[in-house]
KOLDRENFI-659922 format. One record per residue (C-alpha): x, y, z. Coordinates in Angstrom, 2 decimals. Layout:
N
u, v, w
X, Y, Z
...
***
This chain:
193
u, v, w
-157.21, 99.32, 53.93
-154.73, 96.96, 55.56
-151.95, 94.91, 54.57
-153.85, 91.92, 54.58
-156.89, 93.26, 52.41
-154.15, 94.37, 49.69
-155.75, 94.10, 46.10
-153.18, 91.99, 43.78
-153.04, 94.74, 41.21
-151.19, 97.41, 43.69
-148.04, 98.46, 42.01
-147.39, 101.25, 44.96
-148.01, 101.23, 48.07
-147.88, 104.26, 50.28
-146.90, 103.57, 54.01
-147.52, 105.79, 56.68
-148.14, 105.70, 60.43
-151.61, 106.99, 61.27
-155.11, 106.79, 60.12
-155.40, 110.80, 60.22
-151.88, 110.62, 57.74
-153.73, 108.72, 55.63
-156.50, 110.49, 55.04
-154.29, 113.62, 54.52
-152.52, 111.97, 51.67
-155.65, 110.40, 50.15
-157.26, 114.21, 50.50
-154.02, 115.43, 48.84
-154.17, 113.23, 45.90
-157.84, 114.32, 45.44
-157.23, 117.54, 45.86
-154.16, 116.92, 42.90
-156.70, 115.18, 40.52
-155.55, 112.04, 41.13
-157.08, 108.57, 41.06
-154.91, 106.40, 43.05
-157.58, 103.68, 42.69
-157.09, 103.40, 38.88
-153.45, 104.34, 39.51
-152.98, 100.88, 41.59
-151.33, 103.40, 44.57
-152.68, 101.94, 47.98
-152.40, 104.31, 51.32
-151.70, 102.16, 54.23
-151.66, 103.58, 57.85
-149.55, 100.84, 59.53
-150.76, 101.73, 63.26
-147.28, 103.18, 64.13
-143.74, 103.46, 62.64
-142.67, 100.58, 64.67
-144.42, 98.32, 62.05
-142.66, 99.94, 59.24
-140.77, 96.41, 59.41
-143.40, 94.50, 58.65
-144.98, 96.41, 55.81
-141.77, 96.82, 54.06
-140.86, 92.40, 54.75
-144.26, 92.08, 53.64
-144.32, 94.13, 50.16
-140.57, 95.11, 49.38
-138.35, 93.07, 47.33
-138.61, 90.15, 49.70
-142.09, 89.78, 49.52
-144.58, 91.32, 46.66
-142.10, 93.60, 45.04
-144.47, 96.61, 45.72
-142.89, 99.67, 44.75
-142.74, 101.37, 48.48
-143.06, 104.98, 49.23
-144.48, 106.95, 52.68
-144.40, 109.68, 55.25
-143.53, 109.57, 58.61
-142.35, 111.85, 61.53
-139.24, 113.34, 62.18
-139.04, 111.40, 65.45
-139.69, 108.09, 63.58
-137.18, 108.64, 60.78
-134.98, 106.30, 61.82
-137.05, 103.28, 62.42
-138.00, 104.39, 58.54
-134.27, 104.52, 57.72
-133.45, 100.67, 59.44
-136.56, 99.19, 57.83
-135.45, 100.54, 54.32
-131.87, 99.72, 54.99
-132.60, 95.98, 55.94
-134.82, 95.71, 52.58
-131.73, 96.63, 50.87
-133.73, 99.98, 49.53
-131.45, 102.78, 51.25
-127.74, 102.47, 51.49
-124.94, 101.32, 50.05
-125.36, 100.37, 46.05
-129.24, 101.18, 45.85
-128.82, 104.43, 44.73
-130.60, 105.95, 47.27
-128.72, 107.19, 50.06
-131.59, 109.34, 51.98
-135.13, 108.63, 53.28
-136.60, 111.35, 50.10
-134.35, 109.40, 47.50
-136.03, 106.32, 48.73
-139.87, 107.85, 48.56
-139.91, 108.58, 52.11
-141.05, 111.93, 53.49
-139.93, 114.02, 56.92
-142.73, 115.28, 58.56
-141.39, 117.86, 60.94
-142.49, 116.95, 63.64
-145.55, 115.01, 62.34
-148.38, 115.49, 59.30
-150.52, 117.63, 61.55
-147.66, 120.08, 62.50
-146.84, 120.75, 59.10
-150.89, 121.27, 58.27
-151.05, 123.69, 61.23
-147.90, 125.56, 60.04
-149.42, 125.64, 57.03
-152.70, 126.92, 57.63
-151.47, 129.02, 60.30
-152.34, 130.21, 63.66
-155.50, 132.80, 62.29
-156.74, 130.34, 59.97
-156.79, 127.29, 62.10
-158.56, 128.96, 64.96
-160.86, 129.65, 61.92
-160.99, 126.26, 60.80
-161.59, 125.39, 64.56
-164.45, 127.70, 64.22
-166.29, 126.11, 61.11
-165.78, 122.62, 62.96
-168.21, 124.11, 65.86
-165.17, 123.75, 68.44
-163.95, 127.13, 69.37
-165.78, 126.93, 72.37
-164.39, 123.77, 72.98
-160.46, 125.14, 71.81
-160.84, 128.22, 74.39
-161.58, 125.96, 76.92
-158.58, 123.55, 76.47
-156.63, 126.60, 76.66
-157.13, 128.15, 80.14
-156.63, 124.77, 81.02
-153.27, 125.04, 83.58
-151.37, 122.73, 81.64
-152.37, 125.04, 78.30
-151.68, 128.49, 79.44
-148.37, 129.06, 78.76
-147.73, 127.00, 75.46
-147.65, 128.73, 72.48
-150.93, 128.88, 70.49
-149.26, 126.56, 67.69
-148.52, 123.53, 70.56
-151.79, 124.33, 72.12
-154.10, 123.77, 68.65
-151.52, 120.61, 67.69
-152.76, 119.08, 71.38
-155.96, 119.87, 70.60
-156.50, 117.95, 67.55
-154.93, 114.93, 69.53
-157.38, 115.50, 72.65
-160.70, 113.63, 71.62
-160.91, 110.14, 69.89
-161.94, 110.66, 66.24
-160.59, 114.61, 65.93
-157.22, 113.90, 64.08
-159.03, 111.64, 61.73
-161.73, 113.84, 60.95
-159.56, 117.17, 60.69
-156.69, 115.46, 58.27
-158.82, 115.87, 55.08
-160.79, 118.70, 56.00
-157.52, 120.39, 57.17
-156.40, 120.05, 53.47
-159.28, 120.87, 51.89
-158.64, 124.15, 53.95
-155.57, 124.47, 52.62
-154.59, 125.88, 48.65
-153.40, 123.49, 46.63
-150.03, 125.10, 45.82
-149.49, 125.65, 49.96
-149.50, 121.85, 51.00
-146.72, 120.62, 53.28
-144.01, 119.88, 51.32
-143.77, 116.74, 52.75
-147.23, 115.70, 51.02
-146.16, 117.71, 47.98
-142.96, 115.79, 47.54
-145.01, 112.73, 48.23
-147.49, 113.45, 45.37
-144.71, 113.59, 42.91
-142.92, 110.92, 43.93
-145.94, 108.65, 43.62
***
C-alpha cells in the first residue's frame, strides 16, 4: 500500500522506510494477534526516510489528521526528527519531546540488525539453512571483501545482496523469532499502535 491508495477509514498510519520493514511490522502484528485491517492501522514503506516529509505533509495535522507512528534507522533519525518537528508533532508545546514519545522507533542500526541480534549468530545461520542458502552464505563469505568482518556484518550484507532477499526474510525472520524476543523497536511499536 501507498500513500496514494490510502483507504479513507485509516485512523493510523504506520510509516517506515523499506518494503522488508514493512513486512516485519505487519508479521509482528500477526504474530501479536492483531488485525490492523479492522483496526484502520495502515503500514506504509515510504521508499526511504528522505520522504518522511511527504508522508507526514500528506497525513499529519496539515493534511488528513492521520494519527502518525513508524520505525526508522538510527542513521535516519534525524530526517524523522525534522519531519515531525516541522508538523508541529515533536518539540516545543506538543508534549512530545523525543522520536518514542512521538510513536517513532530507533532501529539500531536498521530493522534487520535488530532481527539478526535477535535471532542470533547460531540461529540465523540456521534460518539461512531452512531458506536453502547456506551454500550460498558460505560462499559470500570467503569472498575477500567478507573474510574478515564479523559473522554478524557478514549475514546483515547478505540479506541485502540479492534483489527480493530482505523482503522475503523480514516476515519469515519474525516468524523465527519468539514472540516475547522481538526487537524492542517493533515491540514498542506494537504498543504504541
Amino acid at each position: 500500500m501507498n500513500l496514494l491508495e490510502l483507504p479513507d477509514d485509516i485512523r493510523t498510519a504506520v510509516l517506515v522506510e523499506g518494503a522488508s520493514d514493512r513486512e516485519a511490522v505487519l508479521e509482528s502484528a500477526r504474530r501479536a494477534g492483531r488485525d490492523f485491517a479492522a483496526e484502520a492501522v495502515a503500514v506504509l514503506a515510504m521508499g526511504g526516510a528522505t520522504n518522511i516529509v511527504r508522508y507526514v505533509e500528506r497525513l499529519g495535522p496539515a493534511g488528513r489528521g492521520i494519527r502518525l507512528a513508524g520505525l526508522c534507522d538510527a542513521a535516519e533519525a534525524r530526517y524523522f526528527e525534522r519531519a515531525l518537528e516541522g508538523a508541529g508533532l515533536l518539540g516545543d508545546g506538543t508534549g512530545s519531546t523525543t522520536l518514542p514519545e512521538a510513536g517513532f522507533f530507533v532501529c539500531d542500526a536498521d530493522l534487520e540488525d535488530e532481527l539478526i541480534r535477535t535471532l542470533g549468530v547460531d540461529e540465523m545461520q540456521r534460518f539461512i539453512a531452512d531458506q536453502g542458502e547456506l551454500d550460498s552464505f558460505r560462499s559470500f563469505q570467503n569472498q575477500p571483501a567478507q573474510r574478515d568482518r564479523p559473522i554478524s556484518a557478514q549475514l546483515h550484507r547478505f540479506i541485502g545482496t540479492r534483489g527480493g532477499r530482505k523482503i522475503r526474510y523480514a516476515p519469515a525472520m519474525v516468524q523465527a523469532i519468539d514472540g516475547e524476543r522481538l526487537p524492542e523497536p517493533l515491540r514498542r511499536l506494537l504498543r504504541y499502535v
